[in-house]
C-alpha positions as CSV (number, residue, x, y, z in Angstrom):
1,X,8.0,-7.6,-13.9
2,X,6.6,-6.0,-17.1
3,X,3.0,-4.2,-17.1
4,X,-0.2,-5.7,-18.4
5,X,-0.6,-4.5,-21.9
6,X,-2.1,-1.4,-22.9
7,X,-2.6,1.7,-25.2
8,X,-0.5,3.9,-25.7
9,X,-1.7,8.0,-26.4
10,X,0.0,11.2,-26.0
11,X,-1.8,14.1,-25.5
12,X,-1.3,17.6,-27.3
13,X,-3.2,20.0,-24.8
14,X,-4.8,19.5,-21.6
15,X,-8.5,20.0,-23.7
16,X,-7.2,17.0,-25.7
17,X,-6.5,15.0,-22.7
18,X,-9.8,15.3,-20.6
19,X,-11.3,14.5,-24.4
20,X,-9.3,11.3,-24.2
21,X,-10.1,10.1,-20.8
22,X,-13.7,11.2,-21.7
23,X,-13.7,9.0,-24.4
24,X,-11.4,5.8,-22.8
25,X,-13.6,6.1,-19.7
26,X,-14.9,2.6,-19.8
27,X,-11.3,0.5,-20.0
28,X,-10.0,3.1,-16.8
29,X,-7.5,5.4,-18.7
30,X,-4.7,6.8,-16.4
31,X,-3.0,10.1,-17.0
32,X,0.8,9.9,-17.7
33,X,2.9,13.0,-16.0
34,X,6.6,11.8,-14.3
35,X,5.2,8.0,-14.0
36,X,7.6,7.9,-10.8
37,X,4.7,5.8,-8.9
38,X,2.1,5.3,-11.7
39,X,5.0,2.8,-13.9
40,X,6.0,1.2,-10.8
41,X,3.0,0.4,-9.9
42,X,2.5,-0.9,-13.4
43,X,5.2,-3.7,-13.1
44,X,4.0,-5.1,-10.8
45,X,0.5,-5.2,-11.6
46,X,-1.0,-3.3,-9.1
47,X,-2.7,-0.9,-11.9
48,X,-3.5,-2.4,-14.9
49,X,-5.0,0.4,-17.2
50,X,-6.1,-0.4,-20.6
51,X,-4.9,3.3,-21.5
52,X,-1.6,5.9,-20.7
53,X,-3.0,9.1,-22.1
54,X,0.9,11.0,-21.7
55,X,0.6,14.6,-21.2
56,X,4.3,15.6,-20.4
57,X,4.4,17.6,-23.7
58,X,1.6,19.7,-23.1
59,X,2.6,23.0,-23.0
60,X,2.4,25.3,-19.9
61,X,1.7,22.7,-17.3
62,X,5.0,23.0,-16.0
63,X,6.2,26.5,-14.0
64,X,6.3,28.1,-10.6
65,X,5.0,32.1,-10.6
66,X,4.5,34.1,-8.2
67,X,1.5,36.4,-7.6
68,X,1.4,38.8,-4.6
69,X,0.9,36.1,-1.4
70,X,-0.1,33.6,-3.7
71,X,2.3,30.7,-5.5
72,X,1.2,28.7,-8.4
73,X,2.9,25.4,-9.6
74,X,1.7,23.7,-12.4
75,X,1.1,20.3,-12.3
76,X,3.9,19.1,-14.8
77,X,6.8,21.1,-12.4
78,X,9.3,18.2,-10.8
79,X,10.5,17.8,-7.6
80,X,13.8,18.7,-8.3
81,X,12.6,22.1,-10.2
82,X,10.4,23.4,-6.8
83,X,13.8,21.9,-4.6
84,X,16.3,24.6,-6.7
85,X,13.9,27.2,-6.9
86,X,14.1,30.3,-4.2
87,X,11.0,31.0,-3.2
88,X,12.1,33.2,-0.4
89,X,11.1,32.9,3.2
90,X,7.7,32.6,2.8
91,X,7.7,29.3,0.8
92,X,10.9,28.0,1.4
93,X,9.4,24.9,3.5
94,X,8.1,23.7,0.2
95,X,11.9,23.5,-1.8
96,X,13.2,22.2,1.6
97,X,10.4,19.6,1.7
98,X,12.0,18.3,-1.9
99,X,15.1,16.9,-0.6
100,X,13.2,13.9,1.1
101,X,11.3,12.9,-2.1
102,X,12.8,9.5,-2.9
103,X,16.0,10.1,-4.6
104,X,17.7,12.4,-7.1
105,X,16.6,10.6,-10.2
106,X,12.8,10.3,-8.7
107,X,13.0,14.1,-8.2
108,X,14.1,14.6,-11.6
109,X,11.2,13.1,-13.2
110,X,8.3,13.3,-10.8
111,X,6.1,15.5,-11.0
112,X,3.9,17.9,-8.4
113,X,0.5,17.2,-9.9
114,X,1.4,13.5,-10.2
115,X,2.5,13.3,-6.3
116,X,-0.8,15.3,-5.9
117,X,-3.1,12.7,-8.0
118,X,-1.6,9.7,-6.6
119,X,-2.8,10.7,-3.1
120,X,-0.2,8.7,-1.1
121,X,-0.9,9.6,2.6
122,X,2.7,10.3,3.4
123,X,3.9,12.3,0.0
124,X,5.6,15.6,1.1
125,X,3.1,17.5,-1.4
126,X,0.1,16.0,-0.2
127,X,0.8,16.9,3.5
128,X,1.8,20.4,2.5
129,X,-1.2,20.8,0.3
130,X,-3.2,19.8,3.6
131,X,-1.2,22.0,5.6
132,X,-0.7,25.0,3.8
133,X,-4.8,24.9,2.3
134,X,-3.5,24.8,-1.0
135,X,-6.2,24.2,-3.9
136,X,-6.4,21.7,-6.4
137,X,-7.3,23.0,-10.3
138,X,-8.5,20.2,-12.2
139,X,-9.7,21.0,-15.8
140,X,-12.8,18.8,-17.1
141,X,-14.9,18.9,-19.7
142,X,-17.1,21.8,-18.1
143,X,-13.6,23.4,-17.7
144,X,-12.1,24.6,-14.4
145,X,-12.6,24.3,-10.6
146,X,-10.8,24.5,-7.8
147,X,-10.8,21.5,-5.0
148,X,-9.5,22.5,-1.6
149,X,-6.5,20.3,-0.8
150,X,-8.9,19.4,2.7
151,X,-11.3,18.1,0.5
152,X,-9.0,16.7,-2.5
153,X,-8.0,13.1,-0.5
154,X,-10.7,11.0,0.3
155,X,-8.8,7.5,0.8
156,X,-6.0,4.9,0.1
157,X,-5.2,6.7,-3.2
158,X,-8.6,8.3,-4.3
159,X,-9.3,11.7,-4.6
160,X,-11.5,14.1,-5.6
161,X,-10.7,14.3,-9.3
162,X,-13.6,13.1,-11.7
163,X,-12.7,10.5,-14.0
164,X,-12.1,12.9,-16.8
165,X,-10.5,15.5,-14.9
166,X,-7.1,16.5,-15.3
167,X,-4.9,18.8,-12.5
168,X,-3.1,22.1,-14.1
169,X,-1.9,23.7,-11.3
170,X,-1.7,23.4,-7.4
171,X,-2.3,26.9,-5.6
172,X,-0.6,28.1,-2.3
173,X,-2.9,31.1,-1.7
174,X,-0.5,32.5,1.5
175,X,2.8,32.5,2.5
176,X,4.2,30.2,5.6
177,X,7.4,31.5,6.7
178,X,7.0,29.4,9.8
179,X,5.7,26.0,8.4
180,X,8.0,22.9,8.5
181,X,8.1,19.4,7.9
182,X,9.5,16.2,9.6
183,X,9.6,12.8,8.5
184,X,11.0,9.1,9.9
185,X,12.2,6.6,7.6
186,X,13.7,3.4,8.0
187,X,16.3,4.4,5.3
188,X,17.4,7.5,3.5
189,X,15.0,8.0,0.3
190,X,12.5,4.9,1.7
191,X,8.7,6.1,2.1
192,X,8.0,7.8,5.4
193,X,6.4,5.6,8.0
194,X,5.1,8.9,9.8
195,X,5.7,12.3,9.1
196,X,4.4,15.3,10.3
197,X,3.8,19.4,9.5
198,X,3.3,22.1,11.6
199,X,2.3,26.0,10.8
200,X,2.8,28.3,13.5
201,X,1.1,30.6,12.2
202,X,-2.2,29.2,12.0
203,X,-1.7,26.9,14.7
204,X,-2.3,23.6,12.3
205,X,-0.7,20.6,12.3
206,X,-0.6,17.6,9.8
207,X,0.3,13.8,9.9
208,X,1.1,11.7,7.4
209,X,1.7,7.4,7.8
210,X,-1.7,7.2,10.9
211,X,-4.2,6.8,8.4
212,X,-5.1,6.5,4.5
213,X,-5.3,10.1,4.3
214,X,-3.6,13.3,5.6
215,X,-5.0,14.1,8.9
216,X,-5.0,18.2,9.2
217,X,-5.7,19.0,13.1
218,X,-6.7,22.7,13.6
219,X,-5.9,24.7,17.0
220,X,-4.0,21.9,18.0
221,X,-2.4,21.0,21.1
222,X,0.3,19.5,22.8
223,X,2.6,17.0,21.3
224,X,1.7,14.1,23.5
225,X,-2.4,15.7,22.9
226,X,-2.1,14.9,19.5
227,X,-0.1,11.6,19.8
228,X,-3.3,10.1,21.2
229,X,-5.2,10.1,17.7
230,X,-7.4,7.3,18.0
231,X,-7.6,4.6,14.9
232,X,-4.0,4.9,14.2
233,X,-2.6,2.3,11.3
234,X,-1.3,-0.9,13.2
235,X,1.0,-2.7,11.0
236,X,3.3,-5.3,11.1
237,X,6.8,-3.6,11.8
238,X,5.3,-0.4,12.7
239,X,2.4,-1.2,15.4
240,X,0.1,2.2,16.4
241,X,1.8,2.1,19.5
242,X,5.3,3.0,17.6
243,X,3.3,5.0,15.2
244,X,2.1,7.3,18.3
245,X,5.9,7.5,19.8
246,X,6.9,8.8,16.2
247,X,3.9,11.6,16.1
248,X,4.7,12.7,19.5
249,X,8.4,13.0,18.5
250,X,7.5,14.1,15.4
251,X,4.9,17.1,16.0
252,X,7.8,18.4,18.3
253,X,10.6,19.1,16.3
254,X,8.6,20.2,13.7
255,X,7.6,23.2,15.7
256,X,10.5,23.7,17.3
257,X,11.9,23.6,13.6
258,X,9.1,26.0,12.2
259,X,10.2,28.8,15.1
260,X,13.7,28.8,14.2
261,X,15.4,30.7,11.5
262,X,16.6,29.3,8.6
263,X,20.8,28.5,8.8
264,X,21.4,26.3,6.2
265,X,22.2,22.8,5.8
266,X,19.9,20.4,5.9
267,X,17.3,23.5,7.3
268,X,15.5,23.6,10.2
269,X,12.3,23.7,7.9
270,X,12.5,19.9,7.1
271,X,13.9,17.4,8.7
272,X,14.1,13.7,8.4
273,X,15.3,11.2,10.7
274,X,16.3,7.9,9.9
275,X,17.0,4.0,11.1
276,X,16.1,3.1,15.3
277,X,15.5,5.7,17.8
278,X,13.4,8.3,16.5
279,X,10.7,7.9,18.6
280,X,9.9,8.6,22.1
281,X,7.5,6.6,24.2
């Protein structure tokens, strides 16, 4: 399928896009980064923006830096540049967490801030952001602020952002040498149908696939404790009842995972499991 039509604008600085989506506001402009779920969506005409304000060629969105315990990543950094990038122990979980976005060529072109902005409740950078307490930087007209991830995603693909807000840069403000992720998927590169985080350090865990947004539990307890979240998603194909055998599962190897030094491989950081038989109970 082809997109519904619309105009086309390309940005020169991130000043010059929130003046564009300022001034589109009214025909529901959409910001342009990778376009990895933004086009697709497109095609097949579920999004149908009047205007693509494209702000890959904006200079110094794109970068990973390192400040004492803090890590920033700008918004226009791909998958595939945090997945080669040694970050050391204390953010490793976050490369790691890049092999199981999609596929090679997704990786390649998508982009952190876009993954972030689309708000899919099972993105790898969402959960993390949840987990780890990352902040959101969106720049707006009245410049900068900073949205806690907790309080970034507020539903099936809505967040926090203001219409003419534009993100710069997602910070990690501490390190998580004992964070990991897990994910099940029917197939290799599909979308998670659950996944889950776990910090050992702060005793946090995060699920992604029960509900339209990442659910962050604090303090929390036992695997089958936390399998019994109430309102789980009920789907054809993937019932809550399957849903709470994966979280249960889930929650378990990822802490067993986040305890265990890293080896290699695949890492114990992040894992993914694939096709029948993942879940217990």
């Amino acid at each position: 399928m082809k997109p519904a039509a619309f105009t086309y604008h390309r940005a020169s600085s991130v000043r010059d896009a929130v003046g564009l989506l300022g001034e589109l506001g009214p025909e529901e402009p959409k910001i342009l980064a990778g376009g990895q779920s933004l086009v697709a969506m497109m095609n097949f005409r579920m999004a149908r923006p009047g205007h693509l304000v494209d702000i890959t060629r904006v200079p110094g969105l794109a970068g990973i830096r390192r400040e004492g315990d803090v890590l920033r990543i700008g918004a226009l950094t791909t998958h595939r540049a945090v997945e080669k990038a040694d970050l050391g122990p204390d953010f490793r979980v976050l490369s790691e967490a890049m092999r199981w976005v999609g596929h090679l060529p997704i990786r390649t072109r998508g982009t952190v801030g876009g993954s972030i902005a689309h708000a899919d409740a099972t993105a790898e950078w969402c959960l993390l952001a949840v987990l780890l307490d990352a902040v959101v930087v969106a720049e707006g007209p009245a410049g900068r602020r900073e949205i806690p991830a907790g309080e970034f995603f507020l539903g099936p693909f809505t967040t926090a952002l203001d219409p003419d807000e534009v993100i710069v840069e997602i910070v990690f403000p501490r390190p998580a040498p004992r964070a990991a992720l897990t994910e099940y998927a029917d197939r290799r590169g599909d979308f998670a149908v659950v996944a889950a985080g776990a910090d050992l350090d702060t005793g946090s865990v995060v699920l992604g696939g029960v509900g339209t947004v990442p659910l962050l539990l604090r303090d929390a307890g036992t695997p089958d404790e936390i399998a019994d979240v109430p309102d789980l998603r009920d789907e054809p194909g993937a019932p809550a009842s399957y849903r709470r055998g994966l979280v249960r599962t889930l929650v378990a190897r990822a802490r067993t995972e986040a305890g265990s030094p890293r080896t290699g491989g695949d890492g114990p950081g992040v894992h993914r499991t694939t096709g029948a038989g993942a879940a217990d109970g």
